[in-house]
C-alpha positions in Angstrom: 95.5 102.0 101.2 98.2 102.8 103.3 99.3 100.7 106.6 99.7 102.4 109.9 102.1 101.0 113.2 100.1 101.8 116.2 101.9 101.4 119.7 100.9 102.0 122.9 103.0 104.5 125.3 100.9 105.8 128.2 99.0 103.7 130.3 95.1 103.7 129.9 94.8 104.0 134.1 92.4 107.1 134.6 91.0 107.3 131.5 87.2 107.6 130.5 85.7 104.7 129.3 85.5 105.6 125.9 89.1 105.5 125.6 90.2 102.4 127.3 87.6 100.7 125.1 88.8 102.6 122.1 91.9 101.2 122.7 90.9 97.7 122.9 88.8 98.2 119.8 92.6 98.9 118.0 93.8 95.9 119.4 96.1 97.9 122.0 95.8 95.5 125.9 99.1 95.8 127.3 102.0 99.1 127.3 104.4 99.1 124.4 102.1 96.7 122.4 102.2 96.9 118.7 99.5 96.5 116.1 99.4 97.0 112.1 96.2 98.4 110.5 95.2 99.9 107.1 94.8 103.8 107.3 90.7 103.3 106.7 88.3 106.6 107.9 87.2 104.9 110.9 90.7 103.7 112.2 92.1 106.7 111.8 89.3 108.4 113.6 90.2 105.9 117.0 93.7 107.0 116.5 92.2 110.6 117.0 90.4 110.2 119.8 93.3 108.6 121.7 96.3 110.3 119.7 97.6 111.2 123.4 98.4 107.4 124.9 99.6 106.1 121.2 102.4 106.6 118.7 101.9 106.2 114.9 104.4 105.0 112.1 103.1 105.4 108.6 104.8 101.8 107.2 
């Protein structure tokens, strides 16, 4: 499977629950923060949900 570079861009301030704990469930806590993961169905559909605060890098 292929690995995926998730950072963080745009702070999670004034967003709905389900995203800041999205977030946190990928390992993103702090702005700029980067975190490796392998490009399974149920990552990728966290990065969906929250494709506006992060940038991904296919590695």
């Amino acid at each position: 499977m292929t690995k995926i570079r998730i950072t963080q861009v745009k702070s999670k301030i004034d967003r709905p629950e389900t995203q800041k704990k999205t977030l946190e469930a990928l390992g993103l806590r702090k702005m700029n923060q980067v975190v490796e993961h392998t490009a399974t169905p149920q990552i990728m559909g966290m990065v969906k949900k929250v494709n506006h605060l992060i940038k991904v890098e296919n590695i």
